[in-house]
Structures are given as structure tokens and as C-alpha cells.
C-alpha positions as CSV (number, residue, x, y, z in Angstrom):
1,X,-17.4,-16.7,-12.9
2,X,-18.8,-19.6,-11.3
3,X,-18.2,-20.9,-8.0
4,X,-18.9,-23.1,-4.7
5,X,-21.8,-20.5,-3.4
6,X,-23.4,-19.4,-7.2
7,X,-22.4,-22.9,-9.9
8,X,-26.5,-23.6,-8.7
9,X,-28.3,-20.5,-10.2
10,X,-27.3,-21.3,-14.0
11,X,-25.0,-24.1,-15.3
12,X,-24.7,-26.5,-17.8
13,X,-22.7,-29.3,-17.3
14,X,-21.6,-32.8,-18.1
15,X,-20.5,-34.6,-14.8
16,X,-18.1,-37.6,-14.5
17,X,-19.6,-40.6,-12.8
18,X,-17.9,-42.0,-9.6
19,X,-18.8,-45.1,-7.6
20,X,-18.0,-43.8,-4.2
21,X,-17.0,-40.2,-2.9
22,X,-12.9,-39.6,-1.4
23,X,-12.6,-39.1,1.7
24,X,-11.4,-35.4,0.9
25,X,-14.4,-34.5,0.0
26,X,-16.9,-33.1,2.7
27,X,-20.8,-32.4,2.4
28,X,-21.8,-28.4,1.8
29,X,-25.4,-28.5,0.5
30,X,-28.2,-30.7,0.3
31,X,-31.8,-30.4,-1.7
32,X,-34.4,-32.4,-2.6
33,X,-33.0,-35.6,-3.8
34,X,-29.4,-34.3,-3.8
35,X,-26.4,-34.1,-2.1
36,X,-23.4,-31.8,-2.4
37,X,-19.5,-32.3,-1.8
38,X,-16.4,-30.2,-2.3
39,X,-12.0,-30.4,-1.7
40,X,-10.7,-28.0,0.3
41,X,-9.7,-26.0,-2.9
42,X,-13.8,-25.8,-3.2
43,X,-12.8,-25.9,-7.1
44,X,-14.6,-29.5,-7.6
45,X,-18.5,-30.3,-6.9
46,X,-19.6,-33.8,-6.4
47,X,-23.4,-34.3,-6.8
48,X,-25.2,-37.4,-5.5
49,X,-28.7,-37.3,-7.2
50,X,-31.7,-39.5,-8.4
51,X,-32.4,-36.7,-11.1
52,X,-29.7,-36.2,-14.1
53,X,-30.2,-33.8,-16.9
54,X,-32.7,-30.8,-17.9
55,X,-34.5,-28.7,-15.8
56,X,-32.7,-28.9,-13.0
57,X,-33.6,-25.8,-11.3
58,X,-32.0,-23.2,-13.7
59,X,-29.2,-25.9,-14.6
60,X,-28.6,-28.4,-17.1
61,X,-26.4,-31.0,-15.5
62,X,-26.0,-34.4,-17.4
63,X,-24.1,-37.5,-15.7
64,X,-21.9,-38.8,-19.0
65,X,-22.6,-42.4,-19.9
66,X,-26.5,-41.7,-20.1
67,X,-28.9,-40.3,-22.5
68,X,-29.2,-36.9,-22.3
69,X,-32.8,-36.2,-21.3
70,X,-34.6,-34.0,-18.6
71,X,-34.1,-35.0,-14.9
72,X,-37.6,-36.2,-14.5
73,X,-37.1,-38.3,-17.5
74,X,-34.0,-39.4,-16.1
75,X,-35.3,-40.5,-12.8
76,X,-38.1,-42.3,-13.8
77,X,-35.8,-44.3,-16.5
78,X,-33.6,-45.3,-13.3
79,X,-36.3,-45.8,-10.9
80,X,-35.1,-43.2,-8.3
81,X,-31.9,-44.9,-8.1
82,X,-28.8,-42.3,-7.0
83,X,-25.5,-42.0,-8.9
84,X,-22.7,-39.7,-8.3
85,X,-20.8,-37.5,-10.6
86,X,-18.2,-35.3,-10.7
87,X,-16.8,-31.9,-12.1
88,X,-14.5,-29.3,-11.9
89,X,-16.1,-26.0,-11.7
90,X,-14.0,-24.7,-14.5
91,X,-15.3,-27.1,-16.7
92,X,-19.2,-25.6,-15.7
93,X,-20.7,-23.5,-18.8
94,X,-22.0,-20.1,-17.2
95,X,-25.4,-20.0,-19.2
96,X,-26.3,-16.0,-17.8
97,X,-22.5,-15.5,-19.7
98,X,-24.0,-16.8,-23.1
């Protein structure tokens, strides 16, 4: 089962985009290039990212309205602009499950 401390090691993923992130939301991890938020229920992840897609560590995380490509691809297509998505961690695919 994923969750707030493990979603990272091997997911797959199609995140909703969002123009700004709610106030209930508060930072919990940050990486090269992205940002993480979660509720208070820690059952929702918002990533802010320049890099959307394949190859994302051990994750596939794709940001819906774009072409699904890798995240290098991704960021160069956007020229290292950020965007923020959404998802519920229930709706994360646990690829060491498959």
C-alpha cells in the first residue's frame, strides 16, 4: 500500500493540474526541481515540478493535459517551466504490486 513516506520508491500516476496550492496543504519533501505538499489526512500529494512523465526516479508520474513522454522530454518541451498537479494516493498504481 502506498503512502506519504514510500508513494516515491515506485508509482505510476496521472496527476491533476492546479494553478495554485490551498492553503491546507503544507510542504513535506523537496528534491531536485520538485516540491512536495500534503492535507492533514496525508492521503493527497501535490507536486510542483519542471519535469512530468517517465523516469522519474523509479516513478512514472504524468501531469493530464500533456503528452505523455519522459520527464526530460517533458522539461525541455516546456523550457523548465513548473506546473503543479494533484493526486489522491489511492488513485497511485503500486508498480512493485504488478
Amino acid at each position: 500500500m502506498l503512502t506519504i513516506d514510500n508513494f516515491w520508491d515506485a508509482s505510476v500516476g496521472t496527476f491533476h493540474p492546479l494553478t495554485e496550492i490551498p492553503n491546507t496543504f503544507h510542504q513535506f519533501a523537496k528534491s531536485d526541481n520538485s516540491t512536495y505538499y500534503t492535507n492533514d489526512k496525508k492521503d493527497t500529494v501535490i507536486r510542483v515540478s519542471d519535469h512530468w512523465g517517465s523516469g522519474i526516479r523509479e516513478c512514472n508520474w504524468y501531469l493530464k493535459g500533456h503528452t505523455r513522454n519522459n520527464s526530460f522530454l517533458f522539461s525541455k518541451r516546456n523550457k523548465g517551466a513548473y506546473f503543479i498537479g494533484v493526486i489522491k494516493l489511492k488513485n497511485l498504481i503500486d508498480v512493485r504490486d504488478i
